[in-house]
TIKOLLUM-429530 format. One record per residue: x, y, z of N, C-alpha, C in turn. Coordinates in steps of 0.1 Angstrom, whole numbers, padded with zeros to 4 digits, always signed. Last residue first. Layout:
% TIKOLLUM-429530
XYZXYZXYZ
...
//
This chain:
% TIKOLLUM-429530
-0978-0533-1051-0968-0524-1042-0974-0511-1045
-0988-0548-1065-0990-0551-1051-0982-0541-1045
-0980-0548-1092-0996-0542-1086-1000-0545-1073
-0949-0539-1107-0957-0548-1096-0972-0539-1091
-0932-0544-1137-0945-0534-1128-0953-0543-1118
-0899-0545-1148-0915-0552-1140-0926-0540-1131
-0877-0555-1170-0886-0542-1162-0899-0550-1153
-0855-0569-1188-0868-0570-1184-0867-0561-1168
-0831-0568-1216-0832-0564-1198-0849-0564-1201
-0827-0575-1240-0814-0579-1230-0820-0578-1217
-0842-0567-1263-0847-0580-1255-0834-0582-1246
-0835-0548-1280-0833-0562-1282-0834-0571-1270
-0867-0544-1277-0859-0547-1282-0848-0543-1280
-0888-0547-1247-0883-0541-1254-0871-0543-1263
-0904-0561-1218-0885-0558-1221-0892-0557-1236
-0921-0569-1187-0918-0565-1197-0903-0559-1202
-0938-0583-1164-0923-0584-1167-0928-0576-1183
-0963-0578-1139-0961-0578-1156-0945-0574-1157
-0977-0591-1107-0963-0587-1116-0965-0588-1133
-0992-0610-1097-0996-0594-1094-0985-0585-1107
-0989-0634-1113-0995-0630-1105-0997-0616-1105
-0970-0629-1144-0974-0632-1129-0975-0630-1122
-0972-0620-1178-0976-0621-1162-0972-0631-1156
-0944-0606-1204-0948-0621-1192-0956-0615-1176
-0938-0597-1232-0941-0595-1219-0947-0607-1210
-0918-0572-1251-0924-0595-1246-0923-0590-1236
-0924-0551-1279-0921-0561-1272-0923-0571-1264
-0907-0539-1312-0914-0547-1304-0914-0551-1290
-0900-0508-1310-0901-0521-1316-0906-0524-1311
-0896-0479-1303-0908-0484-1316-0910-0495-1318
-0901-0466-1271-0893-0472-1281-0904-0473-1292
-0897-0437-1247-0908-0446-1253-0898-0453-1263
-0871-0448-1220-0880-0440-1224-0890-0445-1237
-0856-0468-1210-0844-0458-1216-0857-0452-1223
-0875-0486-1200-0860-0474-1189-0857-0471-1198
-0908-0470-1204-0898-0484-1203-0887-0477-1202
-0941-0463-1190-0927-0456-1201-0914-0470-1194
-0969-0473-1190-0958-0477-1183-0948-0476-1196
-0996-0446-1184-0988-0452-1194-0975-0459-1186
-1029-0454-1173-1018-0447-1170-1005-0452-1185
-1063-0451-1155-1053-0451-1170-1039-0450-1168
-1086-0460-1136-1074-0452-1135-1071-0458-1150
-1110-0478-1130-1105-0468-1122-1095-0456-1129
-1134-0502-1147-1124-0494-1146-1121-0485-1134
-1141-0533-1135-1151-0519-1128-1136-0513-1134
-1151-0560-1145-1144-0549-1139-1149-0542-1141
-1184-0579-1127-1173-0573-1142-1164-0569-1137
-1192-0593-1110-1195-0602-1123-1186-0592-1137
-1187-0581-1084-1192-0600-1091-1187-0604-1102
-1157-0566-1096-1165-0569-1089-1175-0583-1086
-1124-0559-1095-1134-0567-1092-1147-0565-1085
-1113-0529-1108-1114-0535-1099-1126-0544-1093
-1081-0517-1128-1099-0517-1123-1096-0526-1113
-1062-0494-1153-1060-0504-1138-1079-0509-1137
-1039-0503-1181-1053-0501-1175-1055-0504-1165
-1016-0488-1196-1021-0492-1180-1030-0495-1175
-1002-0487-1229-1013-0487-1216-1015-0493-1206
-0988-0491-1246-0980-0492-1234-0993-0485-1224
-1001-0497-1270-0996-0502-1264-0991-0507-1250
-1023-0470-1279-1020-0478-1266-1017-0490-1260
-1018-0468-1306-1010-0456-1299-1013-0462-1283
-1027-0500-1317-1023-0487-1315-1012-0480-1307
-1045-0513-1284-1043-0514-1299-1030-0503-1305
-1024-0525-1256-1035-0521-1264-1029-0520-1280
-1007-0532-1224-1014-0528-1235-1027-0531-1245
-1022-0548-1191-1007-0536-1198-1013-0539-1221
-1039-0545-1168-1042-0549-1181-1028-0537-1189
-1049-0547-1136-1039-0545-1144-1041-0547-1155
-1071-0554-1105-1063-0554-1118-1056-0548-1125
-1077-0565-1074-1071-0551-1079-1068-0559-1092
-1086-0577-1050-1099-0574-1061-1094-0564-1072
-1056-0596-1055-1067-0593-1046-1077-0591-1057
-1045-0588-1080-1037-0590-1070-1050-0586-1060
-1028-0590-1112-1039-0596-1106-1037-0596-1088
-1022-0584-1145-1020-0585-1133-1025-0583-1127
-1020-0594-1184-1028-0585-1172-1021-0594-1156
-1005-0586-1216-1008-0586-1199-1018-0586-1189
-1023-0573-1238-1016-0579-1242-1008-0587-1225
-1055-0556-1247-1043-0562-1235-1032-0573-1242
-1077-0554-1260-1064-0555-1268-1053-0559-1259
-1100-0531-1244-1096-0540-1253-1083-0546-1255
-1118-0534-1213-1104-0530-1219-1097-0537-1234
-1143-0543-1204-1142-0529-1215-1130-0529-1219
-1153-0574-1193-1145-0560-1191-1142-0553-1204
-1169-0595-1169-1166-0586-1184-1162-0575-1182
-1154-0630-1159-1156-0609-1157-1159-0603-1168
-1157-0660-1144-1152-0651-1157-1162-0636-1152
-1141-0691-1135-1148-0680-1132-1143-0667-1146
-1139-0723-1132-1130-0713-1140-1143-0701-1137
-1144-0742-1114-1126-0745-1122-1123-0729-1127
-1157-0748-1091-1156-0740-1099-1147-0737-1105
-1153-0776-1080-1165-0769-1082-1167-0757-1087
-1124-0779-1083-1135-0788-1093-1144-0778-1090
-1096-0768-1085-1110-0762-1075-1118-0767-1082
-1075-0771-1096-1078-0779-1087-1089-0775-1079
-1078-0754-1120-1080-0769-1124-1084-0773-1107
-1085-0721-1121-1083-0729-1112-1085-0741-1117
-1089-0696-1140-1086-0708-1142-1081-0710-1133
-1103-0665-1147-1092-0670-1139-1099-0684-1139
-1108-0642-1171-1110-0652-1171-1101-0656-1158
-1120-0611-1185-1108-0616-1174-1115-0627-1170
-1129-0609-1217-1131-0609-1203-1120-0613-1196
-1126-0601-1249-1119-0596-1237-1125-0601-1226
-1142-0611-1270-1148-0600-1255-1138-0598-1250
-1122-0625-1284-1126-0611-1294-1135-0600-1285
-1092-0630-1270-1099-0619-1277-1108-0631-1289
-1086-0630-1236-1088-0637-1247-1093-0629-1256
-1071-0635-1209-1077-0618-1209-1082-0623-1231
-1069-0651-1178-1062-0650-1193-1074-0640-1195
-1046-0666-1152-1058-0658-1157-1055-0654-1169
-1041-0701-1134-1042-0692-1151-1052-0679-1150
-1026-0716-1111-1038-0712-1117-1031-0701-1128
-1005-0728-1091-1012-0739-1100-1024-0731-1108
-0987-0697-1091-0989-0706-1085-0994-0722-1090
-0995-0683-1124-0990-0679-1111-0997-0694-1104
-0998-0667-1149-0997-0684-1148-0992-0679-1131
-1015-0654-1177-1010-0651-1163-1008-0662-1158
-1021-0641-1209-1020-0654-1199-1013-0649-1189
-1040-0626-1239-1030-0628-1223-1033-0632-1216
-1053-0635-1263-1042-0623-1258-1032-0622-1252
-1055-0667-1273-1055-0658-1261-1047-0645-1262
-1083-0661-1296-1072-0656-1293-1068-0656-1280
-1108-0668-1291-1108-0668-1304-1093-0670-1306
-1134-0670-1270-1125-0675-1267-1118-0678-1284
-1161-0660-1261-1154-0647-1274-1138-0656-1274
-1166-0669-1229-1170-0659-1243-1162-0655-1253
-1159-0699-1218-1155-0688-1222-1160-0680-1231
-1168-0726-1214-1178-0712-1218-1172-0701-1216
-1153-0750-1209-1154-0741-1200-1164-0726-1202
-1151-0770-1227-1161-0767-1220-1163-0755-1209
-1121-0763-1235-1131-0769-1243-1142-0769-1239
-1100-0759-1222-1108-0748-1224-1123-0750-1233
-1086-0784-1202-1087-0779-1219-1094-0769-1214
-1059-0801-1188-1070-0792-1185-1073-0787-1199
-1039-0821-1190-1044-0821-1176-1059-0808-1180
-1023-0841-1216-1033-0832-1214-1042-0831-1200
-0992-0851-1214-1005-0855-1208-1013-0844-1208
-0964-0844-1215-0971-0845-1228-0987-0846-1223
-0945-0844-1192-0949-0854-1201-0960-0857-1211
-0953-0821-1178-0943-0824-1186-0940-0834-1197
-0992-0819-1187-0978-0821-1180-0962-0823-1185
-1008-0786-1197-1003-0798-1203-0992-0808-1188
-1035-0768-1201-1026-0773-1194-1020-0786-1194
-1047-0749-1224-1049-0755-1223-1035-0761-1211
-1071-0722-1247-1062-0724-1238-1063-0739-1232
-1077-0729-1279-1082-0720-1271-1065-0721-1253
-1081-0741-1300-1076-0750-1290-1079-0744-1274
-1081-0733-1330-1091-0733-1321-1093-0739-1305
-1056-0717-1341-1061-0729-1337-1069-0728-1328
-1052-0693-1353-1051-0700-1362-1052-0716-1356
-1053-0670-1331-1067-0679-1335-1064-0685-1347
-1030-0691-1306-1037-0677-1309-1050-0682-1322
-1031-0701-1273-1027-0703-1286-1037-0692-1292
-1014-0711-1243-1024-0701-1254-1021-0699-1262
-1003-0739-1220-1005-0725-1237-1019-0721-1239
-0988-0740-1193-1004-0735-1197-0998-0734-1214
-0979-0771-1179-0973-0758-1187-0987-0758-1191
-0962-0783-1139-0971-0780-1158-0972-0771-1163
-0950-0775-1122-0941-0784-1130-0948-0785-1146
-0962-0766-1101-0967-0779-1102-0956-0781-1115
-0960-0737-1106-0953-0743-1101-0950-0758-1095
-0961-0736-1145-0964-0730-1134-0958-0738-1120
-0950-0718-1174-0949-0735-1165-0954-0724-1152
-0961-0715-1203-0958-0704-1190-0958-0717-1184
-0966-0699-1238-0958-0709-1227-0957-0707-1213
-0986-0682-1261-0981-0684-1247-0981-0694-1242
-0990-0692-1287-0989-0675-1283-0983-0672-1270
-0991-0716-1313-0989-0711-1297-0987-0696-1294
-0999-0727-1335-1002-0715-1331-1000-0715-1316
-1005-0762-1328-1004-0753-1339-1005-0741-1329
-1003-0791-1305-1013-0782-1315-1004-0770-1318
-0983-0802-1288-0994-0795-1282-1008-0789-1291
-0962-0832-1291-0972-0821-1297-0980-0813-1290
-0933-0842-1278-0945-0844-1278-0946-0831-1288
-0902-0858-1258-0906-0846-1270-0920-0850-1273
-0882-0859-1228-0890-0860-1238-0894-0853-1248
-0855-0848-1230-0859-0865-1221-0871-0869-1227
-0825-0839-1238-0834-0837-1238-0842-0854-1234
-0805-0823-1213-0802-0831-1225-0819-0837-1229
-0791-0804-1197-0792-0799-1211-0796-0810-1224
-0790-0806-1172-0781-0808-1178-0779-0806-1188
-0819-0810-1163-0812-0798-1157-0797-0797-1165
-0837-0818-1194-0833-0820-1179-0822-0806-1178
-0860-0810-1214-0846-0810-1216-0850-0806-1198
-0885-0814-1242-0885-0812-1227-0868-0818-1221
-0903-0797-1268-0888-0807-1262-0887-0804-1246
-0929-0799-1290-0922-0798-1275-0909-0806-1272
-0934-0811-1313-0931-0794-1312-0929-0791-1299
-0921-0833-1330-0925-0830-1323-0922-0818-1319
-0921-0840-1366-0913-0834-1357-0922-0828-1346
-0943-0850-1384-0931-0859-1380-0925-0851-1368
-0960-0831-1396-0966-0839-1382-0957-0847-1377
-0965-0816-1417-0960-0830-1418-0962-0837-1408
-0963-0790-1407-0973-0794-1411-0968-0810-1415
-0951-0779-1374-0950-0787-1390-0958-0792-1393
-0968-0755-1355-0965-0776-1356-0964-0773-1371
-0951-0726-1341-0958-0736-1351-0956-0751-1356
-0933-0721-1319-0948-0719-1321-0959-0724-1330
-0915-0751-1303-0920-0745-1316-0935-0736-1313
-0905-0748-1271-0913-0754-1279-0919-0748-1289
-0890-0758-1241-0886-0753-1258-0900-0760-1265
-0880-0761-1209-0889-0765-1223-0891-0754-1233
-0859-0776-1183-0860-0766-1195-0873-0774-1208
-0848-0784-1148-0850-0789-1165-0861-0776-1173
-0851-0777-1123-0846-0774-1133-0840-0772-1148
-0878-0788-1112-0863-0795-1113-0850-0791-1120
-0893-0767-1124-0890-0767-1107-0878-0776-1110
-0885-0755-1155-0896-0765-1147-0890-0765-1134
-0890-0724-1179-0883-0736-1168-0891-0740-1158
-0895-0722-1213-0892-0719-1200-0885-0725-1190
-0900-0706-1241-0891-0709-1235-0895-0705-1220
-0908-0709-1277-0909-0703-1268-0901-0710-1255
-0889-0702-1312-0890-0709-1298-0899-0703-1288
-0892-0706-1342-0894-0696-1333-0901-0696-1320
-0873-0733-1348-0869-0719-1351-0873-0707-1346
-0868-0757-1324-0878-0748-1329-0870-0734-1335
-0852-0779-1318-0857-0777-1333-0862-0765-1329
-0814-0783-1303-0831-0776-1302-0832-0778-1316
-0792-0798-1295-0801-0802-1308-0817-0799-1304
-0787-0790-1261-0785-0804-1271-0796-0803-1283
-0786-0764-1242-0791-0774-1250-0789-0778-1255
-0762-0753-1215-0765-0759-1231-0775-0764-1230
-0768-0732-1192-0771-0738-1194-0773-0746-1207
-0759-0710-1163-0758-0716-1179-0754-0729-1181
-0768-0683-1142-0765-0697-1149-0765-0701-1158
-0756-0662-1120-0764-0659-1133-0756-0678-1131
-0778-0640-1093-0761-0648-1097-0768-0655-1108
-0795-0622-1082-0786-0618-1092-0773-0630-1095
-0813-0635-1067-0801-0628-1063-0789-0627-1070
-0831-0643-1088-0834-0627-1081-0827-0627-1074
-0812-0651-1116-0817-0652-1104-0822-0642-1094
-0806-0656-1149-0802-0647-1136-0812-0648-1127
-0794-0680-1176-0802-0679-1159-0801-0667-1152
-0790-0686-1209-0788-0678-1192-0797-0673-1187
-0790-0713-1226-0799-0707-1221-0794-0699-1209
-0778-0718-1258-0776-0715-1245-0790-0706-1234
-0778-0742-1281-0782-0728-1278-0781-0731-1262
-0777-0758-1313-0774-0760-1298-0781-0742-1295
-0799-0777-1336-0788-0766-1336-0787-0767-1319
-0811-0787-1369-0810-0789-1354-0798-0774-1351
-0824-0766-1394-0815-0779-1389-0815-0779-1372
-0855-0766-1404-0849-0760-1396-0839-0767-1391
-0864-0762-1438-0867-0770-1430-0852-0762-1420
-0884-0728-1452-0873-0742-1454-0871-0750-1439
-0886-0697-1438-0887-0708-1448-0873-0721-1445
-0860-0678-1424-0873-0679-1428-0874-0688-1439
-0837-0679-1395-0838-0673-1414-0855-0684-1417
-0828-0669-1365-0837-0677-1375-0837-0672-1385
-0795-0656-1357-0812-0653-1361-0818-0666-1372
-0769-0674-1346-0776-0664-1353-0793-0661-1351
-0766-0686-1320-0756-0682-1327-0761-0674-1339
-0787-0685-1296-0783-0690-1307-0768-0681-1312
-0804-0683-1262-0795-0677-1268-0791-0687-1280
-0831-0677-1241-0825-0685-1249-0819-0677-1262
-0825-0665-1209-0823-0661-1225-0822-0674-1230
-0844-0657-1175-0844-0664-1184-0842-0658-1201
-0851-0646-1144-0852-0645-1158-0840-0652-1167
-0873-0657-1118-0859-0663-1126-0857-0659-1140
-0895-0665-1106-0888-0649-1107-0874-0651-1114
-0906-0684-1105-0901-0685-1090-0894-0670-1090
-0917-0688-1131-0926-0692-1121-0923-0686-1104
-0896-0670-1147-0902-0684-1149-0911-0682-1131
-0895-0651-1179-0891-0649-1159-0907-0664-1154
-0875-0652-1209-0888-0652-1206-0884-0648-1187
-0869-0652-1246-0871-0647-1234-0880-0650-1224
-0849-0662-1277-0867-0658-1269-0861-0654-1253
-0830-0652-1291-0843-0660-1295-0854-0658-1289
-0808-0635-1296-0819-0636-1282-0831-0640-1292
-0774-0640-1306-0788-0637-1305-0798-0644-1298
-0740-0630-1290-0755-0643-1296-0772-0632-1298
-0734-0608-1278-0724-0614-1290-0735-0623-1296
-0741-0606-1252-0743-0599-1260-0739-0598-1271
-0730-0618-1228-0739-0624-1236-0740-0621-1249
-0714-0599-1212-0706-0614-1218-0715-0621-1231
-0735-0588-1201-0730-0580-1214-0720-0595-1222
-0766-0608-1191-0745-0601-1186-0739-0601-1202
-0796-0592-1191-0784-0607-1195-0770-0600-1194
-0809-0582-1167-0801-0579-1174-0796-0589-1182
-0839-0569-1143-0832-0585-1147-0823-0579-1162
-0853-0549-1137-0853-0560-1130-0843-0573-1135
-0864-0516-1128-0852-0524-1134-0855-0537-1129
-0897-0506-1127-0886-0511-1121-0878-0521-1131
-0917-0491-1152-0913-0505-1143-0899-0503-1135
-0933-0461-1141-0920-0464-1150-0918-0481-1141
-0959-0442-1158-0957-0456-1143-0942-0458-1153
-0978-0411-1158-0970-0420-1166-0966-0430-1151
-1009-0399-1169-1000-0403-1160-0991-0413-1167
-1014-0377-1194-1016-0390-1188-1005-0394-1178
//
């Protein structure tokens, strides 16, 4: 099998490397992103407040930092909003329903609002309007949804007829639109809110399990799978109404195959991916 190696793309500065890597992420403009703690979440029991550091590296490699003030989420997702302000948000709502599972934190580090999104989040992704897509996976039927910074529900998945909408797998957030790859059909879904006459268009597709997909003209991408195909490549190519496979390949990661886990983030044409412990993100561009 062919093999694809991502390009080097983004490092947290060895200075870092003393805290633990809560979460991860490369925000809307290319900007990768550590939320950083003093230890590892410990399991069970209620979660005290706590500070954490978020480092910035920039695609001209100059790096930023940034405190937060009294994060809750023990297992955070994380991103960043055009103004520079920061959102943290539990993957799972307290079942008590007292503690809000969004914190929304200015360029300074201090938090301005807090809200709920629902239960089981899978995927956070701000896009460049400043709003945030989740995907949630299938312990809430919420399916996908776009939120504004301030808590305001802008778009649901609730009528949209998505097939087989159980799990999102995989989210793509690029510019003001969403493509999402959902399980239990798998289709390639693309979400436009501001195109009223056709908000959301949908593809059927054979590739199971994706965990990515990238998007670029009539050209796709779908980065892994079940199994032994994780690190799968699947390429194809739009047509009306399906993909059309073409090609397979494997994207081997820089220091070669690994066994843990990893996090991956679309956009647009681009799959960011990184490998434990999560210090450096790789990218496979489908436009090049």
């Amino acid at each position: 099998m062919q093999k694809t190696a991502p390009i080097p793309y983004a490092h947290l500065p060895r200075a870092h490397h003393n805290r633990h890597v809560l979460t991860s992420t490369v925000d809307a403009f290319g900007a990768a992103h550590w939320l950083l703690g003093e230890r590892a979440p410990q399991p069970g029991g209620d979660m005290p407040l706590f500070d954490a550091l978020v480092v910035s590296v920039h695609p001209d490699g100059s790096v930023e930092l940034t405190e937060l003030s009294a994060v809750r989420a023990r297992w955070p997702h994380l991103d960043r909003l055009p103004d520079g302000g920061f959102v943290v948000a539990a993957s799972r709502a307290r079942r008590d329903g007292d503690s809000p599972q969004v914190q929304v934190f200015d360029a300074l580090g201090r938090e301005t609002s807090s809200f709920s999104v629902g239960d089981a989040i899978e995927h956070l992704l701000v896009d460049e309007a400043g709003q945030f897509w989740v995907g949630h996976f299938d312990e809430n039927p919420a399916g996908i949804r776009r939120w504004s910074a301030t808590g305001r529900l802008a778009w649901t998945s609730d009528s949209a007829r998505i097939p087989g909408l159980f799990d999102c797998y995989a989210l793509n957030v690029s510019g003001t639109a969403a493509w999402a790859c959902p399980y239990t059909d798998f289709p390639l879904v693309e979400i436009r809110p501001d195109r009223p006459e056709r908000p959301v268009r949908v593809w059927a597709n054979g590739v199971r399990g994706a965990r990515a997909v990238a998007v670029h003209g009539e050209r796709v991408a779908f980065y892994g799978g079940y199994g032994e195909e994780r690190d799968r490549l699947a390429h194809g190519v739009l047509t009306e109404t399906s993909v059309e496979p073409t090609d397979i390949s494997l994207l081997t990661l820089p220091d070669g195959p690994a066994s843990g886990r990893r996090r991956v983030v679309g956009r647009g044409s681009r799959i960011y991916v990184q490998a434990e412990p999560f210090t450096a993100w790789g990218v496979f561009d489908l436009s090049t």
